[in-house]
C-alpha positions as YAML, in Angstrom:
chain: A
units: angstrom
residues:
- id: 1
  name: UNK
  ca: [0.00, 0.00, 0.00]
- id: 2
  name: UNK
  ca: [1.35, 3.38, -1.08]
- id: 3
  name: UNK
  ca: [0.12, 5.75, 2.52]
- id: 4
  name: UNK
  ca: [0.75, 8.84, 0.98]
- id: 5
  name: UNK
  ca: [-1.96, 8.14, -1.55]
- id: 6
  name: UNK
  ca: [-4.60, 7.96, 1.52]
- id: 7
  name: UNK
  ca: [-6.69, 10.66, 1.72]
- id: 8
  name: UNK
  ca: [-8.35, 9.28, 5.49]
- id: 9
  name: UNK
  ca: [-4.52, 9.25, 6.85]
- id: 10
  name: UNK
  ca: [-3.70, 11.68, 9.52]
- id: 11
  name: UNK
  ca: [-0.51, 12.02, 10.47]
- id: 12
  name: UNK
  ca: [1.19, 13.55, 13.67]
- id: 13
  name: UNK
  ca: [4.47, 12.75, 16.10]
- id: 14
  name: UNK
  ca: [4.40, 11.72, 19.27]
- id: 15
  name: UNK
  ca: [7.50, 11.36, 20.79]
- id: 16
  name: UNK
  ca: [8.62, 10.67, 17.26]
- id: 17
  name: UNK
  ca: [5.99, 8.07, 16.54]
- id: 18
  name: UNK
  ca: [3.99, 8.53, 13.23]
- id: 19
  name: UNK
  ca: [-0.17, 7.99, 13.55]
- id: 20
  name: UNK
  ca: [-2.26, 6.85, 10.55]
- id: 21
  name: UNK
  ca: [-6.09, 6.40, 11.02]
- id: 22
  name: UNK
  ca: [-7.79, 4.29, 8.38]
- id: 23
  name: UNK
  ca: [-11.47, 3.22, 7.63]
- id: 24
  name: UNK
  ca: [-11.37, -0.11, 5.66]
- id: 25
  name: UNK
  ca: [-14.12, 1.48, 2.93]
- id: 26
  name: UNK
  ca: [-11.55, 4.39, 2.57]
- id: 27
  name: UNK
  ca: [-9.00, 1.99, 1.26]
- id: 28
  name: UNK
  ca: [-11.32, 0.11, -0.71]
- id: 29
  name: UNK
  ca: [-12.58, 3.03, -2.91]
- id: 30
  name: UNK
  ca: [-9.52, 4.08, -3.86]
- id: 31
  name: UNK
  ca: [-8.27, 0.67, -4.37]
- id: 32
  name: UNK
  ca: [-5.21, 0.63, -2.08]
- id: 33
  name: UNK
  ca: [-5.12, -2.84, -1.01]
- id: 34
  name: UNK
  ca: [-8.38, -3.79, -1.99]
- id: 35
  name: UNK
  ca: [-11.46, -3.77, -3.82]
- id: 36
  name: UNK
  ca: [-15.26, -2.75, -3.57]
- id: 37
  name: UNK
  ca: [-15.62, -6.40, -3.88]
- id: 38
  name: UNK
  ca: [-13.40, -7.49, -1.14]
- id: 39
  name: UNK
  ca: [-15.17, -4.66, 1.37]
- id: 40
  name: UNK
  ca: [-18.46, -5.99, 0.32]
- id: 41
  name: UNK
  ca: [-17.04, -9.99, 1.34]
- id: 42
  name: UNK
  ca: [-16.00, -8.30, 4.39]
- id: 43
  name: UNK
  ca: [-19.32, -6.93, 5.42]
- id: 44
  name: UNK
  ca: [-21.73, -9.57, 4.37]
- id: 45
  name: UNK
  ca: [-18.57, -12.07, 6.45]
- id: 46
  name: UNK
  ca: [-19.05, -9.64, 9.63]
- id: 47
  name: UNK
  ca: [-22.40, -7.93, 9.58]
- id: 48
  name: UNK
  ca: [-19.61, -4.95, 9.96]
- id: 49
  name: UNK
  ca: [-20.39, -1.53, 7.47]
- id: 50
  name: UNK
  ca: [-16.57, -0.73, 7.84]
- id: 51
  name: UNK
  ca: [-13.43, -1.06, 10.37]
- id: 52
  name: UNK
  ca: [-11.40, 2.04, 11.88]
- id: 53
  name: UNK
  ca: [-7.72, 1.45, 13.54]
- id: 54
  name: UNK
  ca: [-4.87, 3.79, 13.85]
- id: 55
  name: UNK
  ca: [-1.42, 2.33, 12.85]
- id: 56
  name: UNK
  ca: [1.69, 3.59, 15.19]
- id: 57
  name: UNK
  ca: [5.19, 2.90, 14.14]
- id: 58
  name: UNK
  ca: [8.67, 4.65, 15.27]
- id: 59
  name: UNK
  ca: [9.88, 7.38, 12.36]
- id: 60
  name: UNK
  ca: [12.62, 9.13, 13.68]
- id: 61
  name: UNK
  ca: [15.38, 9.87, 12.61]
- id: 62
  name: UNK
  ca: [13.96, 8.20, 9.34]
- id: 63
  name: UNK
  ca: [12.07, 11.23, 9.06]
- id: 64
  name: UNK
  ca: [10.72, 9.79, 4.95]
- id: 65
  name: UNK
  ca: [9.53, 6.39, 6.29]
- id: 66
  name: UNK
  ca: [6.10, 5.33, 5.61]
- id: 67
  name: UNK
  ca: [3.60, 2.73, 6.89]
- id: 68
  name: UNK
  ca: [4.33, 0.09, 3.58]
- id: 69
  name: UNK
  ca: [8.25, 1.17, 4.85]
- id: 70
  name: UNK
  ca: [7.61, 0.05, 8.38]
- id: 71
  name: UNK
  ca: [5.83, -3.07, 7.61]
- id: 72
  name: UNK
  ca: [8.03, -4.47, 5.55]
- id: 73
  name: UNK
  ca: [11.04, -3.80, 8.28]
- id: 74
  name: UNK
  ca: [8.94, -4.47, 11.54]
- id: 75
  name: UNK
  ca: [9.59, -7.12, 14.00]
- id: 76
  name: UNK
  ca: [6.13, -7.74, 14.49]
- id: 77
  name: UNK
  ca: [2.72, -6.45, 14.36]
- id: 78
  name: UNK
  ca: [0.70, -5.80, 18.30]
- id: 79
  name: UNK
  ca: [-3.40, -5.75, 17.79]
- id: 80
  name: UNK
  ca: [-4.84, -3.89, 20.53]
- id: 81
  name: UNK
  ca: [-8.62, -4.52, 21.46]
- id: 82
  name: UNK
  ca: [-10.73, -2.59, 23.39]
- id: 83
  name: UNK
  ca: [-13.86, -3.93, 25.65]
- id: 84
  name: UNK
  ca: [-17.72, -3.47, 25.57]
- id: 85
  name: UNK
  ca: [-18.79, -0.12, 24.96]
- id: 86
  name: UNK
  ca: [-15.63, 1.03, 24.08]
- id: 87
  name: UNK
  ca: [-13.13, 2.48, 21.44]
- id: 88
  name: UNK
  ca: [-9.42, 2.44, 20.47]
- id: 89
  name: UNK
  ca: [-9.15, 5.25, 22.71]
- id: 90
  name: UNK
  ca: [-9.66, 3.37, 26.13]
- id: 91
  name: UNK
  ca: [-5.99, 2.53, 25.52]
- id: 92
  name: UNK
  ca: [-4.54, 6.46, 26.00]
- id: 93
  name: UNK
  ca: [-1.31, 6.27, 25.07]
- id: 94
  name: UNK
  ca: [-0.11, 2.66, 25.24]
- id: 95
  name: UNK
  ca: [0.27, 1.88, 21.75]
- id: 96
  name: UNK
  ca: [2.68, 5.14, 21.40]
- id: 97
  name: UNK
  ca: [4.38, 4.39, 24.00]
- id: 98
  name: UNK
  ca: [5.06, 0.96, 23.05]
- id: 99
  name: UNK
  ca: [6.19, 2.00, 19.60]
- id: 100
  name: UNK
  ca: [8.23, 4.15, 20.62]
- id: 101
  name: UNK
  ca: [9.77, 1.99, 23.50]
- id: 102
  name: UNK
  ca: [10.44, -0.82, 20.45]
- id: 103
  name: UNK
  ca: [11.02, 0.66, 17.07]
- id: 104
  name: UNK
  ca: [10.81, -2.51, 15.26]
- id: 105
  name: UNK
  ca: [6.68, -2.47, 15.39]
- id: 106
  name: UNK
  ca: [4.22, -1.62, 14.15]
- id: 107
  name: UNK
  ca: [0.89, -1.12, 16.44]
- id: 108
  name: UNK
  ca: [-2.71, -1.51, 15.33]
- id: 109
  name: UNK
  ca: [-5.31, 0.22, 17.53]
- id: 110
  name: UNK
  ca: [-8.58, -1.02, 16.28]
- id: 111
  name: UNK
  ca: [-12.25, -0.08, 16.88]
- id: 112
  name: UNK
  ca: [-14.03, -3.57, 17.00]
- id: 113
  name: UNK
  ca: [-17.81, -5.13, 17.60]
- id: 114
  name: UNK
  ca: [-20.14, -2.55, 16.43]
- id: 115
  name: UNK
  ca: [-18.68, 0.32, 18.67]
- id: 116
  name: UNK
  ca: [-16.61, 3.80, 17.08]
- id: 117
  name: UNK
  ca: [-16.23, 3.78, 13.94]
- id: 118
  name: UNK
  ca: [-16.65, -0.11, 13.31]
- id: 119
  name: UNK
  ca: [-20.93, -0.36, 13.24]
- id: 120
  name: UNK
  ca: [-22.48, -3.09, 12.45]
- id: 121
  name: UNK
  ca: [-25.38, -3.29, 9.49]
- id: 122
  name: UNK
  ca: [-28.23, -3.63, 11.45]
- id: 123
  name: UNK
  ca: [-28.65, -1.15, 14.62]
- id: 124
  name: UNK
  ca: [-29.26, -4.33, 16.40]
- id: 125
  name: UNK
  ca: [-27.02, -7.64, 14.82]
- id: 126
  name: UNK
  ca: [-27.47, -11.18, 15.13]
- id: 127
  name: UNK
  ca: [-26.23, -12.79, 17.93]
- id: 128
  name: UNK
  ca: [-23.72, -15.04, 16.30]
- id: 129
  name: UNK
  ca: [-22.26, -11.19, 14.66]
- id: 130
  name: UNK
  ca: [-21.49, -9.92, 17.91]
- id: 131
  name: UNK
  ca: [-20.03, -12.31, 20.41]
- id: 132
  name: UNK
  ca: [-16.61, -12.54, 21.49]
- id: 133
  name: UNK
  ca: [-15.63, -15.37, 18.77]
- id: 134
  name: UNK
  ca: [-17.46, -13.74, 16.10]
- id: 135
  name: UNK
  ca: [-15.08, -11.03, 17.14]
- id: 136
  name: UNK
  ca: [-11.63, -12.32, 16.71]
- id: 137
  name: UNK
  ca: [-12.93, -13.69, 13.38]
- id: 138
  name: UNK
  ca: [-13.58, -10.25, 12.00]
- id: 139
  name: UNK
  ca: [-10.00, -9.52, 13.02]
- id: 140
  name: UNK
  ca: [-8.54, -12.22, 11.18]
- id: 141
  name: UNK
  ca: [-10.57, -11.52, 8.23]
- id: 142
  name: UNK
  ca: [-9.10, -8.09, 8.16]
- id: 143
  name: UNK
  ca: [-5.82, -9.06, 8.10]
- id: 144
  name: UNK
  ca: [-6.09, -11.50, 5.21]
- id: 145
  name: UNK
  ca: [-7.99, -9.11, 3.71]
- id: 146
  name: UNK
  ca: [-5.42, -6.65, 3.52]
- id: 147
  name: UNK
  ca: [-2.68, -9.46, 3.20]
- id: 148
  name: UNK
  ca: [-1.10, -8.90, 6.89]
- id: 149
  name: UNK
  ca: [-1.17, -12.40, 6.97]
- id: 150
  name: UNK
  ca: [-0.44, -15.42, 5.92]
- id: 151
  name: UNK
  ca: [3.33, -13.67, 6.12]
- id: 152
  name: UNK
  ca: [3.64, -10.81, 3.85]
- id: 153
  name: UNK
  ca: [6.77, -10.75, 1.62]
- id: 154
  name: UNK
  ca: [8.98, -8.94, 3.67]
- id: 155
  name: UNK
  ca: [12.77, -8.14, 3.33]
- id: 156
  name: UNK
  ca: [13.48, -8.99, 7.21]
- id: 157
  name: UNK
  ca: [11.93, -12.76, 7.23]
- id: 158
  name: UNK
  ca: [8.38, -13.35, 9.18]
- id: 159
  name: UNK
  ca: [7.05, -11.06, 11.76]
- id: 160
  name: UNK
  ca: [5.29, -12.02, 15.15]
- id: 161
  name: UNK
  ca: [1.72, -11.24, 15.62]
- id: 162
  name: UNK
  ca: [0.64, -10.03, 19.44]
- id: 163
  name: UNK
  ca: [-2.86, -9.61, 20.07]
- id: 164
  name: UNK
  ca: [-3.94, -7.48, 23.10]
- id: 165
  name: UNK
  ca: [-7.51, -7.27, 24.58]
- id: 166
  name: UNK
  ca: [-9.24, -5.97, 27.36]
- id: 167
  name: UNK
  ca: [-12.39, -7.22, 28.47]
- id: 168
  name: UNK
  ca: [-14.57, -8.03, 25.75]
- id: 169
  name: UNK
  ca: [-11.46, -7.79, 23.32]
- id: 170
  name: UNK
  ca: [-9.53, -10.12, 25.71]
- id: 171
  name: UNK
  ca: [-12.62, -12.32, 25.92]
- id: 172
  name: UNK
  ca: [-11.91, -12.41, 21.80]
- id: 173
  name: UNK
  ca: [-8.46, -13.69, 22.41]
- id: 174
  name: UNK
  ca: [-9.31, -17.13, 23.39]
- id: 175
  name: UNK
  ca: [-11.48, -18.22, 20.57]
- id: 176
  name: UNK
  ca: [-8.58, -17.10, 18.29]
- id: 177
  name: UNK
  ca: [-8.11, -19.84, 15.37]
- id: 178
  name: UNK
  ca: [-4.96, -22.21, 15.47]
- id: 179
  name: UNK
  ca: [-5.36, -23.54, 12.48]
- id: 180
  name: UNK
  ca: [-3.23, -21.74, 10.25]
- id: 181
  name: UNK
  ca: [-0.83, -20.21, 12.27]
- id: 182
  name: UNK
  ca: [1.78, -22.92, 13.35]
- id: 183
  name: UNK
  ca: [4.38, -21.73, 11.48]
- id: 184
  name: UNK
  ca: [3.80, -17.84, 12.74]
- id: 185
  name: UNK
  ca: [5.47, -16.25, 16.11]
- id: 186
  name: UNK
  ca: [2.40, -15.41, 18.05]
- id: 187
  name: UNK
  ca: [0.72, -14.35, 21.30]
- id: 188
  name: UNK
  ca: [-1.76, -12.78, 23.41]
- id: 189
  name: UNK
  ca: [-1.98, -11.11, 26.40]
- id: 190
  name: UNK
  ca: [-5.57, -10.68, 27.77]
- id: 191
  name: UNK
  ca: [-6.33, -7.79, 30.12]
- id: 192
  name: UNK
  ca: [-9.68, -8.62, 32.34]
- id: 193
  name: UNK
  ca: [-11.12, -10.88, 30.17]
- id: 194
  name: UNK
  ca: [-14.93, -11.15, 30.15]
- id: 195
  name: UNK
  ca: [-15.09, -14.95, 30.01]
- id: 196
  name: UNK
  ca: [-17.58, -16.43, 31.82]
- id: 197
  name: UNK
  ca: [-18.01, -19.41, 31.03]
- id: 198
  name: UNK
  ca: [-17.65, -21.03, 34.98]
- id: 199
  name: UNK
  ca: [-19.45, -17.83, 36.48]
- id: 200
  name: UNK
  ca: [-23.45, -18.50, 36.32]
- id: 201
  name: UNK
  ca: [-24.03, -15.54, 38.45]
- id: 202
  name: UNK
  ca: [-22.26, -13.20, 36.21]
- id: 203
  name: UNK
  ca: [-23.80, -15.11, 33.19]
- id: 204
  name: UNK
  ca: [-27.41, -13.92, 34.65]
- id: 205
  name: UNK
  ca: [-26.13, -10.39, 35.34]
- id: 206
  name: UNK
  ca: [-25.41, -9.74, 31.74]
- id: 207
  name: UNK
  ca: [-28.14, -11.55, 29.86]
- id: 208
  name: UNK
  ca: [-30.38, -9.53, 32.41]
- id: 209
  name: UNK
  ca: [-28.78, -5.93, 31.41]
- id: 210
  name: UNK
  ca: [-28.70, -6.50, 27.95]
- id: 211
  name: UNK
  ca: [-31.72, -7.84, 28.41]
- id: 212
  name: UNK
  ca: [-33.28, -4.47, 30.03]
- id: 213
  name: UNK
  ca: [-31.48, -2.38, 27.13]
- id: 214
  name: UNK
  ca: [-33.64, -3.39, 24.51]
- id: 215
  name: UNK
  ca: [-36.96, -2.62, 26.34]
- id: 216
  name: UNK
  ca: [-38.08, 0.24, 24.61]
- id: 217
  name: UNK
  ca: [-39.09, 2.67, 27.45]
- id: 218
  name: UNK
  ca: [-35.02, 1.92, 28.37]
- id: 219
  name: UNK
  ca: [-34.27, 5.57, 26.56]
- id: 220
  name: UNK
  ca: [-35.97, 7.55, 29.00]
- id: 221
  name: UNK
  ca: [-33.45, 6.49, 31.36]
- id: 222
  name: UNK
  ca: [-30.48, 5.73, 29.02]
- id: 223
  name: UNK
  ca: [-28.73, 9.24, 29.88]
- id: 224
  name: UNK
  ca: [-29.50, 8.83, 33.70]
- id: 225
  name: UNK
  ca: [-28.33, 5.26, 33.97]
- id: 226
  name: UNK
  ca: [-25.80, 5.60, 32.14]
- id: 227
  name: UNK
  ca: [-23.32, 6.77, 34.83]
- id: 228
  name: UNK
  ca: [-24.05, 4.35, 36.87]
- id: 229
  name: UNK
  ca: [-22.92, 1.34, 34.21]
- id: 230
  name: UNK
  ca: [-19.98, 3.72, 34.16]
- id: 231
  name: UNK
  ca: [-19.60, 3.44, 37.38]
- id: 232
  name: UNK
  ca: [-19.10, -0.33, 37.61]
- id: 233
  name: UNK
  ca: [-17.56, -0.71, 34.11]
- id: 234
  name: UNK
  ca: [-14.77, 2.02, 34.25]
- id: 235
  name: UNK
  ca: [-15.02, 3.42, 38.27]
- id: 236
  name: UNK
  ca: [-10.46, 3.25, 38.73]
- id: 237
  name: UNK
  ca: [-10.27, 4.50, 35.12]
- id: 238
  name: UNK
  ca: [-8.65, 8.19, 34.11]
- id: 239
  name: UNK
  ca: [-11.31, 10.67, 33.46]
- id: 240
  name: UNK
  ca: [-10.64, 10.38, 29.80]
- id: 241
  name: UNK
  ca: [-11.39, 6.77, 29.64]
- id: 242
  name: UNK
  ca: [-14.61, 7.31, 31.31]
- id: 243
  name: UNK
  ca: [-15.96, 10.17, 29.39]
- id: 244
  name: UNK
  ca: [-14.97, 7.80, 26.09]
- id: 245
  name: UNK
  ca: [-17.17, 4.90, 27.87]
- id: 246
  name: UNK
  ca: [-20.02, 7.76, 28.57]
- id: 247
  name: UNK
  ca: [-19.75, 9.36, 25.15]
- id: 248
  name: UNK
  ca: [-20.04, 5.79, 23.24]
- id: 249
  name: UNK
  ca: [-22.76, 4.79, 25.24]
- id: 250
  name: UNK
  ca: [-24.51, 7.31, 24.40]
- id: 251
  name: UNK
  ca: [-23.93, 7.26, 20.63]
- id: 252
  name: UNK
  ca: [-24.09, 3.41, 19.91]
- id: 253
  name: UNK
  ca: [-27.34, 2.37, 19.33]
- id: 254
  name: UNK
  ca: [-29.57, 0.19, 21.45]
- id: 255
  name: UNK
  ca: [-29.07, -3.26, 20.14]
- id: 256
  name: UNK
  ca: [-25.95, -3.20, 19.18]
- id: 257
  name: UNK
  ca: [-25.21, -1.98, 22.85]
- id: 258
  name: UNK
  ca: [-28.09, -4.71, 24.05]
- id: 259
  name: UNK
  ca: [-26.74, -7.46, 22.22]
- id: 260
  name: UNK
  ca: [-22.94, -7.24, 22.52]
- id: 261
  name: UNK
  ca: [-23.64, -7.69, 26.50]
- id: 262
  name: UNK
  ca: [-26.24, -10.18, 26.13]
- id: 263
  name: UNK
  ca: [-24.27, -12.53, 24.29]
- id: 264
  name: UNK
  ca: [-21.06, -11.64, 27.09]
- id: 265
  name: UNK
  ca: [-23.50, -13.73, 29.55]
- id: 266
  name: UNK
  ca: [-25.32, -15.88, 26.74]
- id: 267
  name: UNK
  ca: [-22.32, -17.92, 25.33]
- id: 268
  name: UNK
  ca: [-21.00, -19.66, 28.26]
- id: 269
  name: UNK
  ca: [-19.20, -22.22, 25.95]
- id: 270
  name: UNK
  ca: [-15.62, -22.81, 27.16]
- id: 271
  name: UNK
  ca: [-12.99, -22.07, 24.49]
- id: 272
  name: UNK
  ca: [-10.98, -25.14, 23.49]
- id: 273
  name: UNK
  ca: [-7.00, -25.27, 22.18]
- id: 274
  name: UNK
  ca: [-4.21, -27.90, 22.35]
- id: 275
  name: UNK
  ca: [-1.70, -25.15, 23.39]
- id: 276
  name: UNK
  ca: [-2.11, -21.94, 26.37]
- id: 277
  name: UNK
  ca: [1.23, -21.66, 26.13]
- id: 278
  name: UNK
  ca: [0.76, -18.57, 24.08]
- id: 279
  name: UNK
  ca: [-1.58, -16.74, 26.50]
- id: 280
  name: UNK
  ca: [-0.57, -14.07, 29.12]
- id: 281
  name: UNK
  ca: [-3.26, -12.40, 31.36]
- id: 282
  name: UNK
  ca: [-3.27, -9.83, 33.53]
- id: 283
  name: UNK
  ca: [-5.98, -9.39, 36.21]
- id: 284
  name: UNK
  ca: [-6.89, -6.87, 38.65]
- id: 285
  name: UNK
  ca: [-7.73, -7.93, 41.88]
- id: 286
  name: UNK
  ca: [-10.99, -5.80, 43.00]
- id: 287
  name: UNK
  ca: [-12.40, -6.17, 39.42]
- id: 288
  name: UNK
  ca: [-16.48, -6.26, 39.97]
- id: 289
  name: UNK
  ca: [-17.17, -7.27, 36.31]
- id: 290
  name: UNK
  ca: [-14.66, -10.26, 36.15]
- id: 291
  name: UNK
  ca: [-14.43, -12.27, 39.73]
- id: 292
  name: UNK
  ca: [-10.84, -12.93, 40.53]
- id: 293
  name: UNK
  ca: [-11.82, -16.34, 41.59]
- id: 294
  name: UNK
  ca: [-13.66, -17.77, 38.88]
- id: 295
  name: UNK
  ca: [-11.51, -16.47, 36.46]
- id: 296
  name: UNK
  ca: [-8.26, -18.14, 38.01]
- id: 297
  name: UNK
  ca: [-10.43, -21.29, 38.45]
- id: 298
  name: UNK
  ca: [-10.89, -21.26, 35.09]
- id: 299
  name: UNK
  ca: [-7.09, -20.46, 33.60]
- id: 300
  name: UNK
  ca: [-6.08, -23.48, 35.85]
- id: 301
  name: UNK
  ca: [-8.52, -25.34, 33.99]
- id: 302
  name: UNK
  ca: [-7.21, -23.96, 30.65]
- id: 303
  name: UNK
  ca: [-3.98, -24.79, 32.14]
- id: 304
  name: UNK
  ca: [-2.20, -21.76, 31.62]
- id: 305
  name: UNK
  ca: [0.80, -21.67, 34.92]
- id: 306
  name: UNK
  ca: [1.43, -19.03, 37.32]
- id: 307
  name: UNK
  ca: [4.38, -17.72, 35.36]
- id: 308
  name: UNK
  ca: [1.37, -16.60, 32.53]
- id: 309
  name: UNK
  ca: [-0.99, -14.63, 34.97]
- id: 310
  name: UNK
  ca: [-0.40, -11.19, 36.87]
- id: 311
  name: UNK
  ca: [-2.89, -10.58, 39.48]
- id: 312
  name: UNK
  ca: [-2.53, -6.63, 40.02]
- id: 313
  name: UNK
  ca: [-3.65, -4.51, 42.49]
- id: 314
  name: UNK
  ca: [-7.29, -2.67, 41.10]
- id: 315
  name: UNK
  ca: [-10.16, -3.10, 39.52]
- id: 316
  name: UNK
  ca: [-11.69, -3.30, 35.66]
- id: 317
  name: UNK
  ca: [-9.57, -0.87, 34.71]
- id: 318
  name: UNK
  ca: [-6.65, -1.58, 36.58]
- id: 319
  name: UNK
  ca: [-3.70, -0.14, 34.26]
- id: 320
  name: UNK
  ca: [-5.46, 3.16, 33.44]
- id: 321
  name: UNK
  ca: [-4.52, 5.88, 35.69]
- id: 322
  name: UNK
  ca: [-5.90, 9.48, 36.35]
- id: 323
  name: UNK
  ca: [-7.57, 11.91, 38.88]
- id: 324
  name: UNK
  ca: [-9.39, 9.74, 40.66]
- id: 325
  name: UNK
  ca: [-7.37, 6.11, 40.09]
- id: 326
  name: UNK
  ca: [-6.31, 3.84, 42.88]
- id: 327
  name: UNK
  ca: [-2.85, 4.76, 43.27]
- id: 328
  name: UNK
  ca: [-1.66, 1.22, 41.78]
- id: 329
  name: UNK
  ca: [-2.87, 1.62, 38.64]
- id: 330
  name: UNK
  ca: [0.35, 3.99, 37.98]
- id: 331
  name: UNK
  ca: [2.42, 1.07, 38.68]
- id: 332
  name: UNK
  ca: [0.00, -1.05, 37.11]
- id: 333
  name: UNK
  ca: [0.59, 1.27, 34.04]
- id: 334
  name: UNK
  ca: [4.11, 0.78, 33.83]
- id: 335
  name: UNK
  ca: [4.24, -2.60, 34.27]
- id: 336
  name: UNK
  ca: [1.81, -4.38, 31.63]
- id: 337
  name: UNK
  ca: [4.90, -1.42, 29.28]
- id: 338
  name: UNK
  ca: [7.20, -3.59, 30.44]
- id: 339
  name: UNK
  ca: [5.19, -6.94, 30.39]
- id: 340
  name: UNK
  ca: [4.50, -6.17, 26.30]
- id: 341
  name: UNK
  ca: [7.65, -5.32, 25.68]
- id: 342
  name: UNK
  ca: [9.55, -8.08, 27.31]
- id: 343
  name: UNK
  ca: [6.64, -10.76, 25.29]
- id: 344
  name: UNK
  ca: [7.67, -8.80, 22.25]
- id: 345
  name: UNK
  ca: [11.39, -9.29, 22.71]
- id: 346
  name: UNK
  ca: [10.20, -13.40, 23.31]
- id: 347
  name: UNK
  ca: [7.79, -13.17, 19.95]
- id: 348
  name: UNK
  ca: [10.62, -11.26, 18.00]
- id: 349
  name: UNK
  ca: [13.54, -14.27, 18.89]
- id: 350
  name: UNK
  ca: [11.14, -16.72, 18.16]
- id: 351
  name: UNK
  ca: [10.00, -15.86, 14.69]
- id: 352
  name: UNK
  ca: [13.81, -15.12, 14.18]
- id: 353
  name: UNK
  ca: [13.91, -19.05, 14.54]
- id: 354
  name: UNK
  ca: [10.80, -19.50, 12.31]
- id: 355
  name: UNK
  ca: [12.80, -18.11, 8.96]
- id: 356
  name: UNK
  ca: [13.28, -21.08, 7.44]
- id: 357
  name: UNK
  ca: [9.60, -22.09, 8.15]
...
């Protein structure tokens, strides 16, 4: 893909890391990477009209580099994923940061699920559009779609893939296909995940709520209850993440707002793979939305090891930090940095191994 051609791209620095923001239909009309046809597989694949993400990748002192540029000499590529009701902006500045802390990536900061500038089709989708799975899919669509993967012909060998959710988009992570990627340096690191597939009780809460969203008398109360889901969905988060989670609410339609919760409490089925190795997940311990217990109940039953889970001091929101934040979630910050960069030192030797795969 030639960047410079793309109208949609804005560019900035940030402590000398460039920012591109794409829509997927952009691209498509004026055939940069793919065609009306290949948009229109897309939707009628996702129930999706379009996806948004912002690609971040170290410039300087290559001050002439561009995205295709960056690709083509990256390490590896990090997928961040936000949760329900949420955008790529929930992360603040992590992706930056991280590109600029490794300047051998290249970070995608997506907005998934029917929420930003990713909506779905219908105002309220099917089921099976919206859940967690149905999720990851989507993302793995997109990146065959714009040939991201299989491996790209690239003058530095294969590059790793890390995949990074939070909540819902962590939930995503675990239903992500094997099949297909053997021969690929991969890995995820799940932040909170809403998985609940040994929790009944938090299985009722959410098929009740989403539930109670589609009644239609529910918008003469959407603006007033709407701090209170806040509340319990982002309470240790910055200010800025919680206005995001506000303003989304209340610019995401009904069902798609209904559904994508309902089907958080209405698809209890466990996720199955031959190999957790690949899985790191971070958890905060006073996390109302995702019990502590359960959850490690059910990564011991995955099998994943003690060396693969962080249990950190907060709640949902555990590494955002702001007015307001536990005091942890500072240190909380700094540490899933160093916990991404240290997994993307691990991916990077590993696919260094993979060349003659």
């Amino acid at each position: 893909m030639r960047q410079a051609k793309i109208s949609t791209a804005v560019h900035y620095r940030h402590q000398q890391v460039t920012v591109e923001a794409f829509h997927l239909s952009s691209l498509a009309r004026q055939n940069l990477g793919l065609d009306l046809a290949a948009l229109e597989q897309f939707r009628q694949q996702t129930g999706l009209v379009d996806l948004y993400w912002r690609a971040m990748y170290y410039k300087f002192p290559d001050g002439y580099k561009d995205l295709a540029e960056a690709l083509v000499e990256a390490d590896g590529y990090v997928f961040f994923l936000h949760g329900w009701d949420g955008t790529h902006r929930i992360w603040e500045t992590l992706p930056l940061r991280l590109a600029a802390a490794h300047k051998r990536l290249v970070c995608f900061n997506l907005d998934v699920n029917g929420f930003g500038m990713s909506p779905f089709i219908n105002d309220t989708p099917e089921a099976e559009q919206c859940t967690p799975a149905a999720l990851i899919r989507a993302i793995e669509l997109w990146l065959r779609t714009l040939k991201f993967w299989p491996t790209p012909r690239r003058r530095r060998g294969k590059p790793f893939y890390l995949f990074v959710g939070h909540s819902m988009g962590a939930a995503a992570l675990f239903f992500k296909e094997e099949i297909g990627w053997r021969s690929d340096a991969y890995g995820f690191y799940a932040l909170a995940p809403a998985l609940f597939c040994n929790d009944t009780q938090r299985q009722g809460f959410f098929k009740t709520v989403g539930t109670g969203i589609r009644i239609p008398s529910f918008a003469a109360v959407k603006n007033a209850l709407a701090p209170h889901i806040m509340e319990i969905l982002a309470a240790g988060a910055s200010p800025e993440v919680k206005k995001e989670h506000v303003r989304v609410f209340a610019r995401t339609p009904f069902g798609t707002l209904a559904q994508t919760l309902y089907v958080l409490g209405a698809s209890p089925t466990k996720p199955r793979r031959a190999d957790w190795s690949r899985f790191r997940v971070a958890l905060g311990d006073r996390d109302r939305l995702v019990g502590l217990d359960n959850m490690l109940y059910l990564l011991d039953e995955f099998g994943l090891t003690d060396d693969q889970i962080r249990v950190a001091a907060g709640d949902h929101y555990f590494f955002s930090y702001g007015d307001g934040s536990p005091p942890a979630h500072r240190q909380n910050r700094e540490a899933l940095l160093e916990d991404l960069l240290d997994f993307c030192r691990q991916l990077a030797e590993e696919a260094k191994g993979n060349l003659g795969g």
